[in-house]
N, C-alpha and C positions, 0 to 999 in steps of 0.2 A: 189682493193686488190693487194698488192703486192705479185711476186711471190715468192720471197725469202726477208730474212731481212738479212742486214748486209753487206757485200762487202766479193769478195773472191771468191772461187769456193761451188757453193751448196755441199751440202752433203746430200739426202733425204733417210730416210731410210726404210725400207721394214719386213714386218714380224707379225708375233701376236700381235693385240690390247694389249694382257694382259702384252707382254712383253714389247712394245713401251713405254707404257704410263710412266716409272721411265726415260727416255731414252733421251725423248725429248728435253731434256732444256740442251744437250750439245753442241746443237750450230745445232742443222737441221735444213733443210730449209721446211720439210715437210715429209709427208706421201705417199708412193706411193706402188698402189698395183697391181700384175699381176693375171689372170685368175686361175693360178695354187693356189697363196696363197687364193684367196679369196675363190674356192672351198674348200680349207681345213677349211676355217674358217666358210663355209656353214655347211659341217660338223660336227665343233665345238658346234657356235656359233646357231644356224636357219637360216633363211632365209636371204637372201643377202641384204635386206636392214636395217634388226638390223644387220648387221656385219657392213655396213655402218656408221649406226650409232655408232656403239662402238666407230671406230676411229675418229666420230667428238667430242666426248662426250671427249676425252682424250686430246684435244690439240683445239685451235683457227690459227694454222698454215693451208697451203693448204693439202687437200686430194685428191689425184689422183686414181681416180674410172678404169680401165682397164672394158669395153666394147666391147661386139663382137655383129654379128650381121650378115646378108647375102646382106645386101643392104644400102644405104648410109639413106633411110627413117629408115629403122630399126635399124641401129646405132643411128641418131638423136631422136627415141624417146624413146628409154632404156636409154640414156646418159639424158633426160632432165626427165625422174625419179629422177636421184641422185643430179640435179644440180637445183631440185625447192626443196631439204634437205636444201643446205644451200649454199653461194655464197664460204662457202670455196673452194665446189668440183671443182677441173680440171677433163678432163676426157682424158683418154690415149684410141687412136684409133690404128688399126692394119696399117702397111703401103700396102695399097692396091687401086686398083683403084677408089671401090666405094668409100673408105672413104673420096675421096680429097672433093667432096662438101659436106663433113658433116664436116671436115677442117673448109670449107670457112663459113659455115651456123653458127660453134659456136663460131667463132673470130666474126661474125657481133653481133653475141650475148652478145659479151665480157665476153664469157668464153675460158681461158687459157686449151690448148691440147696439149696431149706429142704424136708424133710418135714414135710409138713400130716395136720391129720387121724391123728395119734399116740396111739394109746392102753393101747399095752401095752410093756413091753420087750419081746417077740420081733420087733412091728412096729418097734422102733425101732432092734432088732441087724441086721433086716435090712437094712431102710433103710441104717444105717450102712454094714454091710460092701458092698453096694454102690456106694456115693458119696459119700453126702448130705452136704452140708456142715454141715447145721442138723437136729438132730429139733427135730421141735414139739410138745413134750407137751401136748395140752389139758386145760387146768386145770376151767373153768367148769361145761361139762358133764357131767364126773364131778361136782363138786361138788352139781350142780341134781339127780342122784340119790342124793343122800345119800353117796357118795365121798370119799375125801381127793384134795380136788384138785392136791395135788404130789406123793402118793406117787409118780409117774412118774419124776418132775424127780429126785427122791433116787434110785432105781433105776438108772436113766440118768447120775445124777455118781458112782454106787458103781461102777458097770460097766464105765464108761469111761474111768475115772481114770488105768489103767495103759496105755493104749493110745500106741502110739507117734503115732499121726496120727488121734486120737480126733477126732469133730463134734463143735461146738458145742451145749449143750441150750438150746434158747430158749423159753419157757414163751409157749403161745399161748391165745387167747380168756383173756386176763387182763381181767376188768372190773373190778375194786373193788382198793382200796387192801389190803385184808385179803390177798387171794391175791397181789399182787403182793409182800407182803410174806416171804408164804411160798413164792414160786416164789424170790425171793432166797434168806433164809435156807439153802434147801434145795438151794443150787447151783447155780441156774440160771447160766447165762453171760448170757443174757442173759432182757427178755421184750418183749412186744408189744403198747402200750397205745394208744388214744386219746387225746387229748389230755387231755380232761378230767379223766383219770385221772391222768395226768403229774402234773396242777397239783393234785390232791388229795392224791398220792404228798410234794408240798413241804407241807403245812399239817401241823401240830400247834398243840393249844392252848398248851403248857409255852413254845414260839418266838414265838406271841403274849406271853403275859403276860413273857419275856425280852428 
């Protein structure tokens, strides 16, 4: 399965089943979801694996399952709950020590993993040389302390440029048009937005007044 279709920078998007499902066919590379959305949609919706399912029921693109866990056995067998649903799910791991051989255990699996919670390059070479198929540099909250929120995203396309079987950088907690403009610019492969944000990403005034 491929992880994106088409050539470009991904663009995956994030948010409510109900709202994705009209959304997708602008050109996503996929679904991707964090512990915070998928509580709300536990919530909503029941139990985390019909929320699961919702999002496979609404598209044949990848779905990125976000799993936690206290031990690298216990992330590997909450992650292969949603990944015997169906070969679309990736699963997104915390960047932490136990998770690196659950990294390694789902790349020999040949399932695709995004590292979350990215904030340095050493957490993101580890990560790498591990498995991971995605670092996720978070942008927002460096920025919310005065940070450059893509110095990561540059760090991470300088680093891993020459690598023969380098991960993709996908710039995560992207909010505003501004950052998503500079997790591009800055290399990103791909980033991770809301919808809202998509459809803010298309507006300029110059395309009005043309």
């Amino acid at each position: 399965m491929n992880t994106y279709r088409g050539s470009g920078p991904a663009i995956w998007l994030a948010g409510d089943p109900a709202d994705l499902k009209d959304k997708l066919h602008y050109g996503a590379a996929g679904i991707v979801t964090n512990t915070v959305v998928l509580n709300d949609m536990v919530q909503k919706y029941g139990q985390l694996n019909e929320v699961v399912q919702r999002y496979l029921d609404i598209t044949d693109l990848p779905v990125v399952i976000e799993v936690d866990g206290e031990s690298s056995a216990e992330l590997l067998e909450v992650a292969s709950v949603f990944t015997l649903m169906s070969d679309q799910v990736m699963i997104k791991l915390p960047c932490t020590t136990y998770a690196l051989p659950a990294f390694t255990e789902l790349k020999r699996q040949g399932v695709q993993t995004m590292c979350t919670t990215t904030f340095s390059l050493t957490q993101a070479s580890a990560a790498a040389v591990a498995g991971a198929t995605h670092i996720l540099p978070f942008c927002e909250p460096v920025r919310e302390i005065g940070g450059d929120p893509t110095e990561l995203v540059r760090d991470c396309a300088r680093v891993f440029r020459h690598w023969d079987e380098r991960p993709l950088i996908t710039a995560a907690l992207v909010r505003s048009v501004e950052v998503a403009n500079l997790a591009l610019r800055d290399g990103a492969d791909g980033i991770i937005v809301f919808w809202p944000v998509y459809e803010q990403m298309l507006a300029h005034p110059l395309t009005d007044q043309w």
